[in-house]
N, C-alpha and C positions, 0 to 999 in steps of 0.2 A: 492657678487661675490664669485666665488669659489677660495679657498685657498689652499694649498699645506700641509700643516699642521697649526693649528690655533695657533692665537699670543700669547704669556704665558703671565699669570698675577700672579702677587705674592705680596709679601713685604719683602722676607727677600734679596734676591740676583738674579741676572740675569748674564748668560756668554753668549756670540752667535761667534761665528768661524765659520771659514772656514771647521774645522773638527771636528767630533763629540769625540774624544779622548780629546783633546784641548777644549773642552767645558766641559765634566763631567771633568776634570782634575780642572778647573778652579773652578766650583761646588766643588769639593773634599775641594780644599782649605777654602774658604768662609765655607764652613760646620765644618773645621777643626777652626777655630774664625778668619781666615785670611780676610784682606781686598778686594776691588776691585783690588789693585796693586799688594799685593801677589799673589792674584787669574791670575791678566795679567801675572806677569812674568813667574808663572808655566806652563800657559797655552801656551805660548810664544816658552818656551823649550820646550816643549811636538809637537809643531808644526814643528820644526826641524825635527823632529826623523819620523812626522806622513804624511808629508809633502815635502819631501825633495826635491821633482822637482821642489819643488816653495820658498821651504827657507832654508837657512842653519846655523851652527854658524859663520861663517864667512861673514854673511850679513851683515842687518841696520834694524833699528826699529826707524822710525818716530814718533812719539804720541800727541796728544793732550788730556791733562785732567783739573780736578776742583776736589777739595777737600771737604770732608763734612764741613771742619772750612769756606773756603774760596769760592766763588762761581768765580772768576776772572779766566780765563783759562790762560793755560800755555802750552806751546810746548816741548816735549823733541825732542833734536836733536841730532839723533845721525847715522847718515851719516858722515862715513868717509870719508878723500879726496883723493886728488890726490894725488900720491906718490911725494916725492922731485923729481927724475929725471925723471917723467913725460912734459915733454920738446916739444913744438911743433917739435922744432929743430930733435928731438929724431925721432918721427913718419915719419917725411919729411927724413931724413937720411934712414930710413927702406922702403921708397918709398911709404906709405901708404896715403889714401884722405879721409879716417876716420878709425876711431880707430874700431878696430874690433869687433866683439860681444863675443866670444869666446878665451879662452886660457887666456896668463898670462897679456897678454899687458894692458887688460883694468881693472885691479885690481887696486879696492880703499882701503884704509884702512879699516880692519875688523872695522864696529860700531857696534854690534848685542848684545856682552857679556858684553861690557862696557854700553853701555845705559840699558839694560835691571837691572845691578846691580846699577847704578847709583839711579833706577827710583827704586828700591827695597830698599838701603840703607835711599832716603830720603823720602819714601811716604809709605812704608810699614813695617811691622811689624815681620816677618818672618825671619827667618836664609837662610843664603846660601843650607843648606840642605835641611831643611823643602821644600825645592820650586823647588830643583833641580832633589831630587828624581824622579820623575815621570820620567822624562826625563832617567832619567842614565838607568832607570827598562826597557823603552821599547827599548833602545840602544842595554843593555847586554842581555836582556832574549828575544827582537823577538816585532818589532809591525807588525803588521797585513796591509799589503799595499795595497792601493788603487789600481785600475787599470789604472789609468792614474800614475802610479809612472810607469807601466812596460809599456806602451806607447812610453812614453818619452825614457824608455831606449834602448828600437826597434830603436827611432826613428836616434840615434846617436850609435848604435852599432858595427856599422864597424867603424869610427871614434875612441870608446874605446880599439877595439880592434886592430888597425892598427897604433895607437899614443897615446893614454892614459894608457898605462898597467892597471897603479894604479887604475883608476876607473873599469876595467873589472875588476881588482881580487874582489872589494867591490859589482859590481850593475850587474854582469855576472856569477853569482856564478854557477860552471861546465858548464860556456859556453851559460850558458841561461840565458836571462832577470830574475832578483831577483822577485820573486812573492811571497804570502803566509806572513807566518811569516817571516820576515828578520831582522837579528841582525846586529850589527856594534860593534860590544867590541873594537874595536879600539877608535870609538867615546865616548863609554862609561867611557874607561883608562884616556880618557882625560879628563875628567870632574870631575873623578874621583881624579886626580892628582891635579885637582886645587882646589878644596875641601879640600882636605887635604895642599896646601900650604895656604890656605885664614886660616882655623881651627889652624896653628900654632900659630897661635897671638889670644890674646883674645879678647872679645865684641865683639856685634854683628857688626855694622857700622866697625872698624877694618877687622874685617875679610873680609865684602865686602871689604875693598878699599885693601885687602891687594889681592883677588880674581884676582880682576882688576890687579892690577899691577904683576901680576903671567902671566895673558895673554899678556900685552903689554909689559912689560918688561924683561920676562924670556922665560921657551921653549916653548910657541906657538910662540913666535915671533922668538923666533930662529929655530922653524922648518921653519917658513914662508919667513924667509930671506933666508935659503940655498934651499930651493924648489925650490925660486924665478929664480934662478940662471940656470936653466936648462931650453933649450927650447921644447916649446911644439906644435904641429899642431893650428893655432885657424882660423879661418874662412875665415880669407885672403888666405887659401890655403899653406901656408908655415910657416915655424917654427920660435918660436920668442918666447926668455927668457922673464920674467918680471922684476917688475923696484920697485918690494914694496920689504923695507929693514926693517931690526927691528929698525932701527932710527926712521924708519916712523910710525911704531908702536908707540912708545914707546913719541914719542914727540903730541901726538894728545889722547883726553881725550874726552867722550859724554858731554853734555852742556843741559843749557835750556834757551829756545829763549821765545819771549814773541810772540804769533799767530797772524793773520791780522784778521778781522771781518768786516762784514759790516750788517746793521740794514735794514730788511724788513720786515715791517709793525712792529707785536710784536714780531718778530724775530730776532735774533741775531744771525746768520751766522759764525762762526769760524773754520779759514783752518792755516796751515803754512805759514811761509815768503814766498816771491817770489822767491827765492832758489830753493824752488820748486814748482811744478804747481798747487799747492792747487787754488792762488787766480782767477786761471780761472773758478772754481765753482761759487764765489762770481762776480765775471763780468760775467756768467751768469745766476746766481740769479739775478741779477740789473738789466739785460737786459730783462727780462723774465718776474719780475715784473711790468713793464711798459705794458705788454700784459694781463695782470692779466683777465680780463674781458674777453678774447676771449680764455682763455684756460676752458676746459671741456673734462671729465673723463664721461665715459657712462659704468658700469657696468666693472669700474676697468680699461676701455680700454681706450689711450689718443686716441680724436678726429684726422683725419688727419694736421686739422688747428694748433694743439696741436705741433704733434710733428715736420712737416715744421718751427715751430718758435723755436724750441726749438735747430734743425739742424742747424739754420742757425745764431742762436747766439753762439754756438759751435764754429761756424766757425771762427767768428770776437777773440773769449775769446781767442782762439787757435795760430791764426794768433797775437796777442797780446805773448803770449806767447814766440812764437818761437821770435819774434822782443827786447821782453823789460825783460825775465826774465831770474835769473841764480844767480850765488853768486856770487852779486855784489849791488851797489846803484838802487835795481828797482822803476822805479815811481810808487807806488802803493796809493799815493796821487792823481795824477791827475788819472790815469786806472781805481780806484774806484769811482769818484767823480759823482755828478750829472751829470755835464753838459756835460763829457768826455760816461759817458754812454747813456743822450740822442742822444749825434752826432752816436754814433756810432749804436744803436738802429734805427736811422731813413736809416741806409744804408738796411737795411732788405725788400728785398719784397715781392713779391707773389710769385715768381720763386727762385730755385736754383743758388745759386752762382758758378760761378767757378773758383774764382780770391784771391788769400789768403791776405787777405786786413787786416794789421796791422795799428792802428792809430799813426797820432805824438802826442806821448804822452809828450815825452821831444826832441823837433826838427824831422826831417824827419826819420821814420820808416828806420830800413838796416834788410832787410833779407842776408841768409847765397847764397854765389853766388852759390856754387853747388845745389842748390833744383830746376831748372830746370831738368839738367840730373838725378835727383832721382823719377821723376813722374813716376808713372804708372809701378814704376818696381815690380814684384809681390813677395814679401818677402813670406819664405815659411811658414807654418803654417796657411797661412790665417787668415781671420778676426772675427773668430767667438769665442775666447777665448784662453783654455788653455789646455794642454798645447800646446804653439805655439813654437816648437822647430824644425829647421833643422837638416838637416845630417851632418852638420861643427860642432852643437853645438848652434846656434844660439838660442837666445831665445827673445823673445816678450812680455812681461808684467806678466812672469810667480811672482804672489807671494800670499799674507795668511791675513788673515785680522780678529780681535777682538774685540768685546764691553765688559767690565763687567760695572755694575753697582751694589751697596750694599747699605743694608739699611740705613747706616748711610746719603747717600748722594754724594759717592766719585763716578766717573766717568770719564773713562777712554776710548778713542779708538785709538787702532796702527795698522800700517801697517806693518810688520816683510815682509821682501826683501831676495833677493841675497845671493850669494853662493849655489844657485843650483846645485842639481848634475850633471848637464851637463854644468854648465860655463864653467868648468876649470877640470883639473884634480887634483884626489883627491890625499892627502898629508898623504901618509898612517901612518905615525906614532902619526897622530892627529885624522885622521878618517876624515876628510869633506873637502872641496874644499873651493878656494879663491870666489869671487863675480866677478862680469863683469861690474856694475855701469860705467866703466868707457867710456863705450860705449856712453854715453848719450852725452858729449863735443864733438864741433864742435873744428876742427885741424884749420882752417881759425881763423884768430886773427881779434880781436875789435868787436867781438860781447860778450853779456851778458853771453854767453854760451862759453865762448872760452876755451880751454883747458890751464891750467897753473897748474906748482906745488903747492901743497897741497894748491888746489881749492875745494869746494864741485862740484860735476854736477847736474845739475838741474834733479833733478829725479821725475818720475811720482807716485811714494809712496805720497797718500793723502788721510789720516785719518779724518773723519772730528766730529762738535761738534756744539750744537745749546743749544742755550739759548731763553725761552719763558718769559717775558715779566720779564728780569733779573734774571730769574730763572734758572742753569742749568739742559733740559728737555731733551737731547737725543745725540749719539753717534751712527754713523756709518760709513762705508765705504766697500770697494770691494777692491780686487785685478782686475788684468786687465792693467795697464801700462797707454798709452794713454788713454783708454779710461774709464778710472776709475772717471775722473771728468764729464764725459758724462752719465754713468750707474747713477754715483750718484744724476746729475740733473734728470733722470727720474725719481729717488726714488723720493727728494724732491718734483716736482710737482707736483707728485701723492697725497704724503703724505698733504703737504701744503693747496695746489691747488683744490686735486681733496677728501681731507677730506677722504681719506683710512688710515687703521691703518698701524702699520708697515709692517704683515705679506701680506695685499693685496698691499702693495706699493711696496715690492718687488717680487712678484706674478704678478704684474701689467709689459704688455708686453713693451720689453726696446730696442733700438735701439744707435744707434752711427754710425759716418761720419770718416771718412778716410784722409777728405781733406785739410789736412795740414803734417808736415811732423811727420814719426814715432820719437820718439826718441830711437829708436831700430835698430841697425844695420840690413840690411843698410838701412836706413833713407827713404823709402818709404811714396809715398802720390799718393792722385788719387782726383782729385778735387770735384768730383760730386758726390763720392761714397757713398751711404749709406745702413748702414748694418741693419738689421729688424728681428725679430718675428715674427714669419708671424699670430700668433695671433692676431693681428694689425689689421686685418682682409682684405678682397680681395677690398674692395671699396676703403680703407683708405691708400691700396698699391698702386694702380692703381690713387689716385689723388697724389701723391707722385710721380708718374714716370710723370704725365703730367706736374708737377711744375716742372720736370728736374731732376730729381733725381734717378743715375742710382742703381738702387735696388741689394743686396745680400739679400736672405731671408736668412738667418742660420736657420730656422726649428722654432718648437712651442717654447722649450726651451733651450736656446743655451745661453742667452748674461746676463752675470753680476754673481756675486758669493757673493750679499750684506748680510752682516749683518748688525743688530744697535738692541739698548737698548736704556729705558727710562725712566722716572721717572715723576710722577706728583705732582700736589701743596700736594694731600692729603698722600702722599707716596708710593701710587703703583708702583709696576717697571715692566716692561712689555720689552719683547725682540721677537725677530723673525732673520729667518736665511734661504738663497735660499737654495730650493732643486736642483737645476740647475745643475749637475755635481753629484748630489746623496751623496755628503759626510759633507756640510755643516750643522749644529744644533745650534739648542739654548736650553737653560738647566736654569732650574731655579724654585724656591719656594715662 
């Protein structure tokens, strides 16, 4: 089949991003003796600066990896939470029926700086400097910006300029959308500053934790509590301070969680907790499974049978979802188990569903009461990717995604999030903005999802990770929000299923369903909806709409932003990376 650019093969290292600065950066590292981790984390910063519509430092960085000593995967988690006085009571006082998408309201705790040096202090080899460089260089001297960075900034510019000052004097420079080379020395002062507090102390491991504790304990967090403080426009239409203090800072630290997995065939499936929506991949991998026999790839393309089964186990994993996940006790004993995936497997038919149908996994499924009046309302941005940003600020699954692999063996893939430049208004004497995550909680109490202080929200950041017959063999994922665990089952069945390598499995035309609710302000669903490539081809659409399924074509290529890396028994390492948006690569020797 035809490829976009062909799959790299090598033995000594592999990076693949979102962006091609963030991949030779990663390359730079690994060439310099650093590992797959120093290579992440450099590449990570570098995606800030190169990236910023879609991540900031003031985001989160989710991960799943495995080590050249140890082949056992591990999660880093580092999703911050809710602020202390984030209070249902709080939102109901301010008159609001969900938490807004934009502005200060829905700010979680920065995790971005901390999990990134956590995941550097104990897996890699490198100094705060050595990794940071990159980052500070294209800050202070100018990176070179995409054109969906000046998109985005169109797409919210009366907004910057009518209620955000701060972000007009950084992304409006004389009045116009930032295009070309664009610097931030603001951003760069600050990086700058905590380099030199982590550098006061000596060793390496010191310095990082002392890095850390400069941001959560000192003036980022004191910029970010008196910021806090001031109100701002956000997408409710009215002004409203936020509620993150430097206590809240200062009392929450990055972690590592141990990941969920589930085994298909000689496959070993690995996602995060149910915190966040990773284990909807794996219930539909399970579900998917059981159809094994009746899926078929014909020259890279899935069959129409192909992808109807693959919609409509979406459906079921999703609806699961909204019912049973969040941080909190999820059943992901019974949601993964045989017998809870045949029942729910046999609800699938020939036809589209239209009914968001969650199982009792632990007693009688409760959806949230408001997802009737959220049907069918059309959030702006549409459905065909990114960036998906309103005129309030609103934003829809914008973020950045990474593989490395090295020859030793180590393996790595994160999701880097939030603190876009259009969440929030930026905080000029830090240079970048807060995050929005806190969008994702429901204001209605006793669900999984319910908003409470310093809670995580269940966020759609989902890294993922595969092990072949006990062997760690491969790392990918996408940006995309909701639909990042849908793009990624297309990758999978491709790759699995349909025996394409990686670069034709993400080459291979991808689709995704609507029909459940966004976790994006405001909370939009359309039941029947599905969104397509129309590479898929005209027959394969047309038995698609006859099984009920109301069609968006998005164009040839429009849907998914995947990368992944991999490694085999004999040591080859191989990566690939979409061209879909023109800026993604993979790099390697």
């Amino acid at each position: 089949m035809f490829t976009t650019r062909p799959e790299l093969a090598g033995t000594f290292g592999m990076v693949a991003s979102t962006h091609w600065l963030a991949s030779a950066t990663g390359m730079a590292v690994l060439e310099d003796g650093g590992n797959a981790f120093d290579a992440a984390v450099a590449a990570g910063f570098v995606l800030q600066v190169a990236e910023p519509h879609l991540c900031g430092p003031a985001g989160q960085v989710p991960g799943i990896f495995v080590t050249a000593d140890d082949p056992t995967p591990r999660a880093l988690a580092s999703q911050g939470p809710s602020p202390a006085a984030a209070t249902p009571e709080h939102f109901a006082d301010l008159g609001l029926d969900l938490i807004p998408g934009s502005g200060l309201l829905p700010a979680t705790v920065p995790g971005a700086w901390d999990g990134w040096l956590l995941l550097l202090r104990d897996y890699g080899t490198k100094s705060l400097r050595e990794v940071l460089r990159y980052a500070i260089g294209y800050a202070r001297n100018g990176t070179p910006l995409v054109s969906r960075v000046g998109d985005t900034i169109r797409a919210v510019e009366g907004l910057f300029v009518e209620h955000w000052p701060t972000s007009a004097a950084l992304w409006l420079p004389g009045g116009k959308p930032a295009a070309g080379l664009h610097k931030n020395p603001a951003l760069a002062d600050t990086w700058e500053r905590l380099l030199r507090e982590a550098e006061a102390v000596s060793g390496r491991e010191a310095q990082l934790d002392a890095g850390r504790r400069a941001w959560s304990q000192g003036f980022v967090a004191e910029a970010i509590d008196a910021f806090s403080r001031t109100a701002f426009r956000d997408d409710s239409g009215r002004d409203h301070a936020g509620l993150l203090t430097g206590d809240d800072l200062a009392s929450w630290s990055a972690s590592y969680e141990d990941p969920v997995s589930v085994d298909v065939d000689d496959w070993r499936l690995v996602k995060l907790g149910g915190w966040t929506q990773g284990p909807a991949l794996l219930q539909q991998a399970l579900l998917m499974h059981g159809f094994r026999d009746e899926l078929s790839f014909v020259d890279g393309v899935a069959s129409e049978r192909t992808v109807h089964l693959a919609v409509e186990a979406a459906k079921l994993a999703f609806a699961d979802r909204e019912a049973w996940y969040g941080d909190t006790d999820v059943p992901l004993d019974v949601l993964l188990s045989a017998s809870y995936t045949d029942a729910r497997r046999a609800l699938i038919t020939d036809t589209a569903s239209a009914d968001l149908r969650p199982g009792d996994a632990r007693g009688p499924a409760r959806l949230p009461a408001i997802l009737d009046s959220l049907q069918g309302l059309r959030a702006e941005g549409g459905a065909t990717g990114e960036p998906t940003v309103g005129p309030q600020g609103q934003t829809r699954g914008d973020t950045v995604h990474l593989d490395v692999v090295d020859a030793a063996g180590n393996l790595v893939s994160l999701t880097p999030s939030g603190g876009w430049l259009q969440s929030s208004p930026t905080i000029p004497e830090l240079g970048f903005c807060l995050d929005s995550r806190g969008q994702m909680f429901w204001l209605e109490q006793g669900l999984p999802n319910s908003l409470a202080p310093r809670k995580r929200p269940r966020i759609t950041l989902s890294p993922s990770l595969a092990l072949r017959d006990g062997v760690p063999a491969l790392a990918f994922g996408t940006p995309g929000g909701d639909q990042q665990d849908q793009w990624q089952l297309c990758f999978w069945l491709a790759h699995v299923y349909g025996d394409l390598n990686l670069q034709e499995s993400i080459d291979a035309p991808a689709w995704h369903t609507t029909a459940f609710p966004s976790s994006f302000y405001p909370r939009s669903w359309n039941p029947r909806e599905l969104v397509v490539e129309s590479r898929l081809g005209a027959s394969t659409l047309d038995g698609l709409r006859n099984r009920g399924h109301e069609l968006i074509d998005a164009g040839d290529w429009a849907l998914g932003r995947l990368s992944a890396v991999s490694r085999s028994d004999d040591g080859v390492l191989r990566a690939a990376a979409n061209a879909r948006g023109m800026q993604g690569y993979a790099a390697g020797r």
